[in-house]
Phi, psi and omega in degrees: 000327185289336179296306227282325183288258210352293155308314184280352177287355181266314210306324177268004158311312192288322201271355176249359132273027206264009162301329163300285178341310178267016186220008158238330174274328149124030183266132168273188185299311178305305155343242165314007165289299194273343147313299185245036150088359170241160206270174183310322178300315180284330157303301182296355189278321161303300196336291183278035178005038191264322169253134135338057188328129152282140164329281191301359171264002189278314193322297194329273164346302164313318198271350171311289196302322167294345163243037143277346196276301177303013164254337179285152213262148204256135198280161186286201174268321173320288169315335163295310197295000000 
């Protein structure tokens, strides 16, 4: 129960951005093509809402992003300054 609350407390963050989504995990378009299984085109067209993204790829897409979020790198004290 705890993946699935997780994932929805995300899901509409993802579904009113994802080009921000993917430009926070620091990623390209081919990048989140091949994370869901689909070709490039077909991702920009979500991107750009020239298309509908299905629901079980907003899941997908969701659970990509939370566990890529736990790979980014934390800036050192150097790095703040």
């Amino acid at each position: 129960m705890e993946i699935r609350d997780s994932v929805m407390s995300n899901i509409s963050y993802i579904y009113t951005d994802i080009k921000n989504v993917r430009e926070t995990l620091k990623l390209t378009q081919a990048d989140m093509a091949i994370f869901l299984g689909v070709s490039r085109l077909t991702f920009i067209k979500w991107e750009n809402y020239i298309e509908t993204m299905p629901l079980g790829k907003y899941v997908q897409l969701t659970q990509e992003y939370q566990r890529l979020q736990s790979f980014q790198p934390t800036p050192t004290k150097q790095e703040e300054k």
